[in-house]
Structure formats: structure tokens, C-alpha cells
DRENTORBA-478174 format. One record per residue: residue number from 1; residue in three letters; x, y, z of N, C-alpha, C in turn. Coordinates in Angstrom, 1 decimal. Each point is the difference from the previous one (the first is absolute). Layout:
// DRENTORBA-478174
{NUM ala {X Y Z} {X Y Z} {X Y Z}};
...
***
This chain:
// DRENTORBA-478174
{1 unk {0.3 111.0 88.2} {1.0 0.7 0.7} {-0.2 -0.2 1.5}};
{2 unk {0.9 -0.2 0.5} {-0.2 -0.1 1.9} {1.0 1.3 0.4}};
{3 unk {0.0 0.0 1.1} {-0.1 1.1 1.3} {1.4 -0.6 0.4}};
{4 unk {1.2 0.6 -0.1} {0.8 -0.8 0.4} {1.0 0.8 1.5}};
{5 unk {0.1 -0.1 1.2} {0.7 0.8 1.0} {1.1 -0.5 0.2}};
{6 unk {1.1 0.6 0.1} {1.5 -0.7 0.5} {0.7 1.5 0.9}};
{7 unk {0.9 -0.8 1.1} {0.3 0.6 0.8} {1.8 0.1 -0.6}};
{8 unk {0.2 1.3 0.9} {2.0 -0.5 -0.4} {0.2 0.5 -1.4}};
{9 unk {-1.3 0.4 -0.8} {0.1 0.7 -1.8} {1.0 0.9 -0.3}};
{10 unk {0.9 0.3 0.1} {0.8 1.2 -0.5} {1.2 -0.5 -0.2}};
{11 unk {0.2 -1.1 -0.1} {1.3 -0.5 -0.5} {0.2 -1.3 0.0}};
{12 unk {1.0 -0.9 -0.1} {0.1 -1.6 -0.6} {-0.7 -0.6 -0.2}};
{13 unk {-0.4 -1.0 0.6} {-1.0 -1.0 0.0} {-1.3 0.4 0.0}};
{14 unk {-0.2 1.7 0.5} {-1.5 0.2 0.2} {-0.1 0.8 -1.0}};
{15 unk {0.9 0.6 -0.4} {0.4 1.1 -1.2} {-0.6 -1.1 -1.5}};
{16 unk {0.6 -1.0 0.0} {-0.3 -0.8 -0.5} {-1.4 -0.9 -0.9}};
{17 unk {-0.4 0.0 1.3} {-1.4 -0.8 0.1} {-1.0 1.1 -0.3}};
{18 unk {0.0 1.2 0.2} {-0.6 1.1 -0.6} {-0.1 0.0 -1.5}};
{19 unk {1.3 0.1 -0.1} {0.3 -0.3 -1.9} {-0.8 -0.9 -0.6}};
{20 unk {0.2 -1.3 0.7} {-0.5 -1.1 -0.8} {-1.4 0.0 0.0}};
{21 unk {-0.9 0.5 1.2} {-1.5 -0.3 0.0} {-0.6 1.1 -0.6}};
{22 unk {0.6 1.6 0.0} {-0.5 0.8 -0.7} {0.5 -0.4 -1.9}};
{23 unk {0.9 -0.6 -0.4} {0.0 0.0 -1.3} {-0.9 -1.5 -0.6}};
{24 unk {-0.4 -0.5 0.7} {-1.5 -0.7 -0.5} {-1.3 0.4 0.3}};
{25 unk {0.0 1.5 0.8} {-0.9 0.5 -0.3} {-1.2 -0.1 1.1}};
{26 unk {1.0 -0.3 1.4} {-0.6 -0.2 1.3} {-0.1 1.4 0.3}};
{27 unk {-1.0 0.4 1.3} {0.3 0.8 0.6} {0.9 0.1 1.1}};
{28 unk {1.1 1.0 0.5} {0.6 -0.6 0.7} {0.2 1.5 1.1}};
{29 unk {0.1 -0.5 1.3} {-0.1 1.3 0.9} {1.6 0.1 0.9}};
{30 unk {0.8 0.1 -0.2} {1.1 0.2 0.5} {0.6 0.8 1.0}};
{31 unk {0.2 -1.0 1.3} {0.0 0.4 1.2} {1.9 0.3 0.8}};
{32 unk {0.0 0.9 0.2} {1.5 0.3 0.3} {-0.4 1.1 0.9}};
{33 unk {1.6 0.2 1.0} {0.6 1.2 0.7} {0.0 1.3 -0.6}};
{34 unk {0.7 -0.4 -1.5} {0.9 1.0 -0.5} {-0.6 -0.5 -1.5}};
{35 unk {-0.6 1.1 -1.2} {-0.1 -0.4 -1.2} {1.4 0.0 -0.8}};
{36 unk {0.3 -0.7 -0.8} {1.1 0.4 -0.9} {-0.4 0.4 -1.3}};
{37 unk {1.3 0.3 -0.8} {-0.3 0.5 -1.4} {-0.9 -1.2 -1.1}};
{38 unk {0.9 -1.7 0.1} {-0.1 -0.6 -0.3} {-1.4 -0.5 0.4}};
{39 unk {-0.7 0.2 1.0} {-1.5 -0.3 0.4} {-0.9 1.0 -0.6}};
{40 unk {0.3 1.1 0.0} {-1.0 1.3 -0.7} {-0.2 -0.5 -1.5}};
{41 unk {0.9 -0.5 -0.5} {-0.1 -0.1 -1.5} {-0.7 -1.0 -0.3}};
{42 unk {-0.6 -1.0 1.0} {-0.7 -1.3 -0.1} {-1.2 0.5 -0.3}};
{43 unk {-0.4 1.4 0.4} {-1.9 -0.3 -0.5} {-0.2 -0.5 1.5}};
{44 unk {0.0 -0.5 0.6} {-0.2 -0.5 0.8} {-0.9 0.9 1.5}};
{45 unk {-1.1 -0.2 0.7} {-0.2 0.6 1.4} {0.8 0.1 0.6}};
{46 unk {0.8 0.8 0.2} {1.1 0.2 1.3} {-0.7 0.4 1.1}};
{47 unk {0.1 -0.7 1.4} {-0.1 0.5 0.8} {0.8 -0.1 1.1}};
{48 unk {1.2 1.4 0.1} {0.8 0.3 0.6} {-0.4 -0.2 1.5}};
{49 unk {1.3 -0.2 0.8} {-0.1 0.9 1.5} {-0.6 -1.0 0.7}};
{50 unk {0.3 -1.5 -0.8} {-0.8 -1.3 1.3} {0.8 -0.9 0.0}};
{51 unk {0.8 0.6 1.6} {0.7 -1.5 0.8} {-0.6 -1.2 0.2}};
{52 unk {0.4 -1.0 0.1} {-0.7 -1.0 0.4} {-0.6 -0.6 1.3}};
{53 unk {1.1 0.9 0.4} {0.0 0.3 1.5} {-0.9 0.6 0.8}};
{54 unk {-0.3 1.0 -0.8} {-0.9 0.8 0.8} {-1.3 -0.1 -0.1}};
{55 unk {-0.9 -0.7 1.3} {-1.5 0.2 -0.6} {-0.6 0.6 -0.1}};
{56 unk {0.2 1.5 0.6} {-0.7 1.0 -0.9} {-0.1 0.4 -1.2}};
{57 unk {1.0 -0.3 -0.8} {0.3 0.5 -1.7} {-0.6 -1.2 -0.5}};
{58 unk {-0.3 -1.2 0.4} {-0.9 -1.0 -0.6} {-1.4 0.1 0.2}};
{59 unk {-0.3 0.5 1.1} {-1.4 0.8 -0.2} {-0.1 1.1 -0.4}};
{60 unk {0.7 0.7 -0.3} {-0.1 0.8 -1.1} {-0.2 -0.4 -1.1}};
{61 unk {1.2 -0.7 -0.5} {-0.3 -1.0 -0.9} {-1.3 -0.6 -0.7}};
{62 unk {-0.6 -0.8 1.2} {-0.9 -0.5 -0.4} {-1.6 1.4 -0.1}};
{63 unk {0.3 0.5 0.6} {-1.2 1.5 -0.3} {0.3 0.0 -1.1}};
{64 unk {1.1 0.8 -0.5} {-0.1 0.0 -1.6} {-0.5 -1.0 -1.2}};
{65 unk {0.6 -0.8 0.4} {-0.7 -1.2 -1.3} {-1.5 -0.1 0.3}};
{66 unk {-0.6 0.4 1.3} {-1.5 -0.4 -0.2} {-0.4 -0.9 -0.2}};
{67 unk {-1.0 0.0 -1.0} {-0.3 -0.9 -1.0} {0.4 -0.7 -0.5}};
{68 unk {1.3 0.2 -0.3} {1.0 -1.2 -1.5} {-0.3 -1.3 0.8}};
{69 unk {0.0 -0.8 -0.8} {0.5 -1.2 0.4} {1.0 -0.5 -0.5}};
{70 unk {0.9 -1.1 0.3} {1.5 -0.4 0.2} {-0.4 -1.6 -0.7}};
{71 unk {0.5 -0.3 -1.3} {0.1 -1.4 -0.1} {1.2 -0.5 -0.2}};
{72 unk {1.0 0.6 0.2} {1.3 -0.5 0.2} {0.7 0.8 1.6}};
{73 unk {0.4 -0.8 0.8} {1.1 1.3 0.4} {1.2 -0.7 0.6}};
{74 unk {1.2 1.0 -0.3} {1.4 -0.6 0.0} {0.4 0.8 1.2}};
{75 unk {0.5 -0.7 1.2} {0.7 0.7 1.0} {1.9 -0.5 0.0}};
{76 unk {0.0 1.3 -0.6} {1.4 -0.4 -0.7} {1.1 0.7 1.0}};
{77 unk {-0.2 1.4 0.6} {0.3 0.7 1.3} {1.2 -1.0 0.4}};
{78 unk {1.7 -0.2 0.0} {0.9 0.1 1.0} {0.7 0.5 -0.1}};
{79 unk {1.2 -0.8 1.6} {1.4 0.8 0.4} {0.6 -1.6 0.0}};
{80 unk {1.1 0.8 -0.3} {1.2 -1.1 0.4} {1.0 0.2 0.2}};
{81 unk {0.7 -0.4 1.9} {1.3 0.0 0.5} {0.4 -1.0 0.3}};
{82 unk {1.1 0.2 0.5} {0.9 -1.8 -0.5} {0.9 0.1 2.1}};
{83 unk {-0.7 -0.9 0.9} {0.3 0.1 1.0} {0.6 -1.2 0.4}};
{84 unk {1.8 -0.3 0.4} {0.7 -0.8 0.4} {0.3 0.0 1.6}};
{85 unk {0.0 -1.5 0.0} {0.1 -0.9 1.7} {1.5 1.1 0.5}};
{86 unk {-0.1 0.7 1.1} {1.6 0.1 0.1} {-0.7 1.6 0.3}};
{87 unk {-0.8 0.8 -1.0} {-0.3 1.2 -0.1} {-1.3 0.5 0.6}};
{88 unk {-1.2 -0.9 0.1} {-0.8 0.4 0.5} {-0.1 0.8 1.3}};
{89 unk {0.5 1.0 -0.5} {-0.4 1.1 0.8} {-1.3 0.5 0.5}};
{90 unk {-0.1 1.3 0.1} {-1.4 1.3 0.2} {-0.6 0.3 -1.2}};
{91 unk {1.5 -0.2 -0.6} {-0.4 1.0 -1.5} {-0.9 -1.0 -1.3}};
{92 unk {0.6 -1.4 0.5} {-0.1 -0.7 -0.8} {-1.3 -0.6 0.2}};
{93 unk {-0.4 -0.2 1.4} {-1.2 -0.2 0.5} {-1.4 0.9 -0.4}};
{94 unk {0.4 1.4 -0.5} {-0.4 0.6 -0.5} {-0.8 0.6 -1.4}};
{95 unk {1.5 -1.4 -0.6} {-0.2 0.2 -1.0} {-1.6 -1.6 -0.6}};
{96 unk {0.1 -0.5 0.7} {-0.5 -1.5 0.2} {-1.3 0.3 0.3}};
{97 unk {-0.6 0.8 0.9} {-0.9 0.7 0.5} {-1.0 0.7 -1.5}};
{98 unk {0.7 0.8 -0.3} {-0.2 0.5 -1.2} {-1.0 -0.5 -1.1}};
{99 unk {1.3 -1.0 -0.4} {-0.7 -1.6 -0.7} {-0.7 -0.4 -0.1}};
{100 unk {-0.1 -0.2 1.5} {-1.1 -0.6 0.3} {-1.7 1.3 -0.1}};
{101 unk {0.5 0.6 0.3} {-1.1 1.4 -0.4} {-0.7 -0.3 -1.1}};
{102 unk {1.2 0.0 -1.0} {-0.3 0.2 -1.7} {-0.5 -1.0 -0.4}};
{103 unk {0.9 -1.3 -0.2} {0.0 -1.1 -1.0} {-0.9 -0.9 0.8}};
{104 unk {-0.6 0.1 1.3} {-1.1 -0.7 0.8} {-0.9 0.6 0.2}};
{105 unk {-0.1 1.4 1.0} {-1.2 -0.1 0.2} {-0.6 1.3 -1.5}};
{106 unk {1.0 0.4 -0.5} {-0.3 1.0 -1.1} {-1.6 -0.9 -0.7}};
{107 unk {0.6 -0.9 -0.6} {-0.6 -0.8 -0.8} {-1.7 -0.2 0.3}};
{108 unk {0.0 -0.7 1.7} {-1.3 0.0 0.7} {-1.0 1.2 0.4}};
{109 unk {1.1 1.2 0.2} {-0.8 1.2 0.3} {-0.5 0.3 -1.6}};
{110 unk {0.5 -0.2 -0.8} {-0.2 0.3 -1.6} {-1.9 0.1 -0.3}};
{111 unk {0.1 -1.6 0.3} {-1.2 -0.8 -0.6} {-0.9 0.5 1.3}};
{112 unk {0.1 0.0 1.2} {-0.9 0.3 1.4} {-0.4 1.7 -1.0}};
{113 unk {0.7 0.7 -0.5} {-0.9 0.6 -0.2} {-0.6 0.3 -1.3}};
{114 unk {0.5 -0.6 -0.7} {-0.9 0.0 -1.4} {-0.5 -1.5 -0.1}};
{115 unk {-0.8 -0.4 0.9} {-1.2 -1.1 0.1} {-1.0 0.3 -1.1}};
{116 unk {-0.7 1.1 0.6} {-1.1 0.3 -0.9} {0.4 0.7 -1.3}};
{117 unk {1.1 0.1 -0.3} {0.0 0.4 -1.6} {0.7 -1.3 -0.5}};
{118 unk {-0.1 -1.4 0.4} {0.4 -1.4 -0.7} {-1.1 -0.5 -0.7}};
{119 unk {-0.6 -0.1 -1.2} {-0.8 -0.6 -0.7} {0.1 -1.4 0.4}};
{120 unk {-1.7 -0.6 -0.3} {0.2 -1.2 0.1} {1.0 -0.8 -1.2}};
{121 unk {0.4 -1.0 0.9} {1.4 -1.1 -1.3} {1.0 1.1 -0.2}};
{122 unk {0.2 1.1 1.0} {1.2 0.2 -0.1} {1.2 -0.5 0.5}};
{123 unk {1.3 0.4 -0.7} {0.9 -0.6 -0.2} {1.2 0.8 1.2}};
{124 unk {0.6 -0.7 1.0} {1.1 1.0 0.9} {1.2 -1.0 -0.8}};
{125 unk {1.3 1.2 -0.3} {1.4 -0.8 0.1} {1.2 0.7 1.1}};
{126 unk {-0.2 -0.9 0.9} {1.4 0.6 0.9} {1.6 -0.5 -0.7}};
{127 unk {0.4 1.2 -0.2} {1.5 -0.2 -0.4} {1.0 -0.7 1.1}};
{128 unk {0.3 -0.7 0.2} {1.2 -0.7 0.8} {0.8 -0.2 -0.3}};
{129 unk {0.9 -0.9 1.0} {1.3 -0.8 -1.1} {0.5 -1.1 0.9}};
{130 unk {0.5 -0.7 -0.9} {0.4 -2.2 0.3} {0.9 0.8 1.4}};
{131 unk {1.1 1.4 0.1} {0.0 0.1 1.1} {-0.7 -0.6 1.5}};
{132 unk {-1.7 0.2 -0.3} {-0.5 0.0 1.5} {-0.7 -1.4 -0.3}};
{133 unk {1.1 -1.0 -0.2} {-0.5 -1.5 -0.5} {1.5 -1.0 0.7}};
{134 unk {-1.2 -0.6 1.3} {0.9 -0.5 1.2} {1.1 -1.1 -0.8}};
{135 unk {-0.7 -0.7 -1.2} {0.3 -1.6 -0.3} {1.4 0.9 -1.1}};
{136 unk {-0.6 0.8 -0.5} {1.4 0.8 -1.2} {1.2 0.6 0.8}};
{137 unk {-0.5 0.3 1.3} {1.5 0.7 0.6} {1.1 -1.0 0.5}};
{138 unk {1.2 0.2 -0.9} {1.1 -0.7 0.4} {1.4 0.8 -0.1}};
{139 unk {-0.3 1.5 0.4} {1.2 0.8 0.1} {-0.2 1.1 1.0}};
{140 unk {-1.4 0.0 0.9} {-0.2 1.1 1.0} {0.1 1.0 -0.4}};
{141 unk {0.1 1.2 1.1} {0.6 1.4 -0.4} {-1.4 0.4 0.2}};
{142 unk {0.0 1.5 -0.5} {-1.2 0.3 -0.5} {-1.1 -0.1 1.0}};
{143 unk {0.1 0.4 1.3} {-1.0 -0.3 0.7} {-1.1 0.5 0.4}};
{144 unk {-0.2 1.3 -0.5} {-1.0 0.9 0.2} {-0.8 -0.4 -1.3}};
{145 unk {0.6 -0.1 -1.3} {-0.6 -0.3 -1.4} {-0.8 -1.4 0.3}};
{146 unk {0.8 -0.8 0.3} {-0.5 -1.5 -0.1} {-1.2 0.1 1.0}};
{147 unk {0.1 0.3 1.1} {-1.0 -0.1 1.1} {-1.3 0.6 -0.5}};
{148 unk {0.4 1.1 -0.6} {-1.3 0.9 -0.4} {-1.1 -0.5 -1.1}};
{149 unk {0.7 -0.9 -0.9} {-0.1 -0.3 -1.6} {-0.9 -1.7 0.5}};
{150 unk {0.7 -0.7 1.1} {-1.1 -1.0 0.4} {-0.9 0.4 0.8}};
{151 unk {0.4 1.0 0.9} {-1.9 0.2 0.5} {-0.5 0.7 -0.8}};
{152 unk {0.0 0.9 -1.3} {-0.7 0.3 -1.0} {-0.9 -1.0 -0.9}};
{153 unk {1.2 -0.9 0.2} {-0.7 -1.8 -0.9} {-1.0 -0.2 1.1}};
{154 unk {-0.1 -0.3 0.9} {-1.0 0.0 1.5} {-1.1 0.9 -0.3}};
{155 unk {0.3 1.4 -0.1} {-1.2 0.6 -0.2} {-1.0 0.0 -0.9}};
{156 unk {0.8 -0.6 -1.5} {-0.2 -0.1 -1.1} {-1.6 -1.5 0.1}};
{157 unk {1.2 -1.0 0.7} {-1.3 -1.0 0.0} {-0.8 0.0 1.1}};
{158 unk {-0.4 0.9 1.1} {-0.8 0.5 0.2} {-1.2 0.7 -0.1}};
{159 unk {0.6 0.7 -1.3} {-1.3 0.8 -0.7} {-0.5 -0.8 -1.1}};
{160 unk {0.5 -1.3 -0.6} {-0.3 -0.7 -0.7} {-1.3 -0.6 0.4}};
{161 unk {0.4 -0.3 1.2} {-1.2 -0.9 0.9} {-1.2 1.0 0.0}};
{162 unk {0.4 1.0 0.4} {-1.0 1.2 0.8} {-0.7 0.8 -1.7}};
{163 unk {0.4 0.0 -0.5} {-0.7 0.3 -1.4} {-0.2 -0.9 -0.7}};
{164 unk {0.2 -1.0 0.0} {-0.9 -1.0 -1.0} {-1.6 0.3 0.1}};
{165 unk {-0.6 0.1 0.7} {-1.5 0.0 -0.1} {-0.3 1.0 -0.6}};
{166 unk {0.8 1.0 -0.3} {-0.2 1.3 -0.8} {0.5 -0.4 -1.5}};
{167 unk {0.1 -1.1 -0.2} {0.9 -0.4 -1.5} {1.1 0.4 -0.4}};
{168 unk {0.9 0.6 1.1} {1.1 1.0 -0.1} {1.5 -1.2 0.1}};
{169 unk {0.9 -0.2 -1.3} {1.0 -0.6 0.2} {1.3 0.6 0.2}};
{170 unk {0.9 -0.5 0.9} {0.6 0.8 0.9} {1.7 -0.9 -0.3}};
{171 unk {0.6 0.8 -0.9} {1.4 -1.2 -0.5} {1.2 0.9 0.6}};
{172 unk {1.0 -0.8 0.2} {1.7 0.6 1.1} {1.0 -0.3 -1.4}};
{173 unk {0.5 1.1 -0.7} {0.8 -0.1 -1.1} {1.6 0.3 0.3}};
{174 unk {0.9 -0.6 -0.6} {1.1 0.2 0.6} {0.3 0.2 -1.4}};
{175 unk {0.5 1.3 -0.3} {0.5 0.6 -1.5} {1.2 -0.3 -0.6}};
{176 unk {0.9 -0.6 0.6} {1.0 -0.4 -0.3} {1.4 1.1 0.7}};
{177 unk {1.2 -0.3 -0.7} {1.2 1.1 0.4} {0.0 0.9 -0.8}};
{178 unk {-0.7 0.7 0.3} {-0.5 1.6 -1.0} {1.3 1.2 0.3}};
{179 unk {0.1 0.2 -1.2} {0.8 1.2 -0.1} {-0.6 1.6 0.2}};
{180 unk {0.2 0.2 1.1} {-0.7 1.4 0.4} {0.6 0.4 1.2}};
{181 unk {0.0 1.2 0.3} {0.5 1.1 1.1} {0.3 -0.6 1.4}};
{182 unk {-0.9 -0.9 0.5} {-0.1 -0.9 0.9} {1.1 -1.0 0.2}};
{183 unk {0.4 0.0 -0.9} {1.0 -1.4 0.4} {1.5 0.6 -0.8}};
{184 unk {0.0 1.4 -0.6} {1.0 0.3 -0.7} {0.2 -0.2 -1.1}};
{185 unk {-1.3 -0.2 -0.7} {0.4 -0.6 -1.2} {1.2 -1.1 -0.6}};
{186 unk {0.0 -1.1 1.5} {0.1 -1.2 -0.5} {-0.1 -1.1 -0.2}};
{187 unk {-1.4 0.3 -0.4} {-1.4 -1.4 -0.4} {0.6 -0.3 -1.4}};
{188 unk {-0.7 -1.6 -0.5} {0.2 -0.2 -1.0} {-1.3 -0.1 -1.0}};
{189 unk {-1.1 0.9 0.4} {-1.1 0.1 -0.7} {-0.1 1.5 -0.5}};
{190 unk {-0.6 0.1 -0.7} {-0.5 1.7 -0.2} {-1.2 -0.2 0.4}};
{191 unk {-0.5 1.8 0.8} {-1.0 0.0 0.5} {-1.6 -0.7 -1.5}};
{192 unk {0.2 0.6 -0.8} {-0.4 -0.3 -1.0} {-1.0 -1.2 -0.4}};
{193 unk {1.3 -0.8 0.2} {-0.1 -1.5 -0.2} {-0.5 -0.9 1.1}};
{194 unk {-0.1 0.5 1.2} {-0.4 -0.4 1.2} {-1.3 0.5 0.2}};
{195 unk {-0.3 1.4 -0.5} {-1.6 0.5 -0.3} {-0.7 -0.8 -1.0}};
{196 unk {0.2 -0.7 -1.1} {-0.6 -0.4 -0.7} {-0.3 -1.4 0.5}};
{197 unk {1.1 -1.0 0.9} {0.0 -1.4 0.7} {-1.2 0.5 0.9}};
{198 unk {-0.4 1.0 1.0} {-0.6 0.3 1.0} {-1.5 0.4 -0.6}};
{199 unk {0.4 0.5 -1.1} {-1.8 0.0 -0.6} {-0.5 -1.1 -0.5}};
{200 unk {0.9 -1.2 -0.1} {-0.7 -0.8 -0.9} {-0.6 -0.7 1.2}};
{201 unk {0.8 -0.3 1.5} {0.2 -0.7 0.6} {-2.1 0.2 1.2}};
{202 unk {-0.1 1.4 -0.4} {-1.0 0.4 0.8} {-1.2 -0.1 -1.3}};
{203 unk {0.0 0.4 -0.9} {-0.7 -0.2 -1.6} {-0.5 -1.8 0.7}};
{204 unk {0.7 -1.4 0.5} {-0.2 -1.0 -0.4} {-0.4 -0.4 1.3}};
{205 unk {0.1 1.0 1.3} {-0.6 -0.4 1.4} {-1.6 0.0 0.2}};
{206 unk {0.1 -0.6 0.2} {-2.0 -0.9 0.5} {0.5 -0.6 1.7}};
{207 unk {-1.6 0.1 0.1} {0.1 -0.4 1.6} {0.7 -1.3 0.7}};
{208 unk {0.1 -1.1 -1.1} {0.4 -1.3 -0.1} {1.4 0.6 0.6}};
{209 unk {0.9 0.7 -0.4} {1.4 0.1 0.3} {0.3 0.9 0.8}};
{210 unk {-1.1 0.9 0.9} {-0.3 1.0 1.0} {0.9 -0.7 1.2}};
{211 unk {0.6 1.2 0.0} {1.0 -0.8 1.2} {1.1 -0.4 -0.2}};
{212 unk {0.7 -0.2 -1.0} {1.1 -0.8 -0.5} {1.2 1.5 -0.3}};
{213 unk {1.6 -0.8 0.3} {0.3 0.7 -0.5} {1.2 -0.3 -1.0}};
{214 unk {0.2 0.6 -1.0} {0.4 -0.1 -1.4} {1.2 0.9 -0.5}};
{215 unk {1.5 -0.6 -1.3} {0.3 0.7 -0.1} {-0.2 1.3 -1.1}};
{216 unk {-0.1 0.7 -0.6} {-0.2 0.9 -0.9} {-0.2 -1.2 -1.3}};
{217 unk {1.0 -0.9 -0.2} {-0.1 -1.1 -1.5} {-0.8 -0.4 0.3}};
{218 unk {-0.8 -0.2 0.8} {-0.9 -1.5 0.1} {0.4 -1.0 1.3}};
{219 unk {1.1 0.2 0.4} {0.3 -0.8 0.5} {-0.6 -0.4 1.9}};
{220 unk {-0.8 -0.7 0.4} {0.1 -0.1 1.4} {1.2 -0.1 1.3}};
{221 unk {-0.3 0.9 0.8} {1.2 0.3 0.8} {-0.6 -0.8 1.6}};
{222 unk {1.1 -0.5 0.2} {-0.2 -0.8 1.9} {-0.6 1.3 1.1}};
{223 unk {-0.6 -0.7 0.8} {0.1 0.9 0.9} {1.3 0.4 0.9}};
***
């Protein structure tokens, strides 16, 4: 049984990945703002009331776990607004800002503070998406998303480098077009089925592929 942490837990994709690692019988500690109904029923550690944002609730955070150690952790934690050339405003600038909060530095402040609850040959998966992938964009838009989602890939192989001597493999997953709240439910995945591509995907990461980033199938994605 492993120790499993994921951030963003209380619904889609993180709602998800709960499901799947507690029904083989992981431990799993489930990290959100807000618990839902659907997260209480998991069995699962809930531990409410932690932005990703804020580093005091991650030191809190990390007080509470103590001891545990972490052989998996999923920083699954985003937002997504959709900012067009013509409109960048205050608001929108704002909104980009944000983003960048969450889906970048969320991720890094994550792990900065649960260092010492990462077992050795533990496993990090940053959630991303082919979004923040320079060589895939051929329709723009999206600019606070995209911007945020490649320097997340940035951060991502950063810590690859910087934890390897810890045995720690460090993989950038893009889950596919998931159907969940976030996008309006007009993905063509179920969260489900995108939790099960994401477990296998971190189940088969070793240090060899630390750094790399991949789609939910298997597949390698450009930078």
C-alpha cells in the first residue's frame, strides 16, 4: 500500500484519481479548498481548507502529516480562463495573474513544502496540458492558460533535475479533453477514464523518464 497525496481532490480529475488509488487499496490523503459529498464517500483523508496558494495552509499542511511519508503525489490544483488579443484588459490581466498563481507556482509551492514528507523513489505527477506545449499551439487564444501550463512544464523539469539524487521521479501529464466543470463539460474523456490513463502513467514512471512530458495514453508530447 503507498501513501498517496493529490491536490484539487473534490472533484473531476482529482475527484477521480482519489477513486482510483483508494479502490486498489492505496492510501490516499485528499487535498482541497472545499470537501464535497462525492470526496467524503471515498474513505479517503480529506484535508480541507488548503489553497494552493497560500503558504501558510501548506504549512499547516505539512504540520499535520508529520511523519507520513508521500510515495506518490499528484498536484492536480487548477483554473482556467480563456483570454483574447483585442480584450486584454485589467480584468483579464488579472485573470492571467491568477493562473499563473495556481497552475505554476501552486504546483512548486506544493512540493517546497512537503519535501520532507517525500519518501525516497518517490513519485511527483504534475497535471498539465498539450495547451502549454509551444510546438502543439496552432490556434492561440488562451493566454493566461497556455503561459501558465508551460512554465509549469519549466517547473516541472526543474525539479526533475533537483530531485533526482533523492530518487524522486518527477513526470508533466496532460490528461487529455476531460469532461469536468472546468471546461463545461465539453471534454471528450470522462474524468474516470483519464484517472485510470494517469495512474497507469505514474504506476510506470522511473527516473529514466523523470522530466519528460506525456500524454495520459502513453503518448509523448513536444515541448
Amino acid at each position: 500500500m503507498k501513501t498517496v497525496l493529490i491536490t484539487g481532490a473534490n472533484r473531476g480529475i482529482g475527484l477521480a484519481l482519489v477513486q482510483g488509488f483508494s479502490a486498489r487499496g492505496d492510501h490516499v490523503i485528499a487535498v482541497c479548498r472545499r470537501s464535497s459529498q462525492a470526496l467524503d464517500k471515498t474513505g479517503a483523508q480529506v484535508e480541507a481548507g488548503i489553497d494552493v496558494t497560500d503558504d501558510d495552509a501548506l504549512a499547516h499542511l505539512a504540520q499535520r502529516l508529520g511523519k507520513s511519508r508521500i510515495d506518490i503525489l499528484v498536484c492536480n490544483a487548477g483554473i482556467l480562463t480563456n483570454e483574447k488579443l483585442g480584450g486584454i484588459d485589467q480584468a483579464a490581466l488579472e485573470n492571467m495573474r491568477r493562473q499563473f498563481e495556481v497552475n505554476t507556482l501552486g504546483p512548486l509551492r506544493v512540493v517546497q513544502a512537503l519535501l520532507n514528507q517525500l519518501s525516497e523513489h518517490a513519485k511527483i505527477g504534475i497535471i498539465t496540458s498539450r495547451m502549454g506545449s509551444m510546438a502543439d499551439n496552432d490556434s492561440g487564444g488562451y493566454y493566461g492558460y497556455r503561459a501558465s501550463k508551460a512554465a509549469v512544464n519549466a517547473v516541472g523539469k526543474s525539479l526533475a533535475a533537483d530531485l533526482k539524487p533523492r530518487g524522486i521521479a518527477v513526470v508533466l501529464l496532460h490528461p487529455g479533453f476531460v469532461s469536468t466543470d472546468m471546461v463545461n463539460h465539453a471534454g471528450d474523456v470522462s474524468p474516470e477514464h483519464a484517472g485510470t490513463q494517469l495512474i497507469e502513467r505514474l504506476d510506470r514512471l522511473n527516473l529514466k523518464d523523470s522530466g519528460t512530458f506525456w500524454h495520459a495514453n502513453g503518448t509523448p508530447l513536444p515541448w
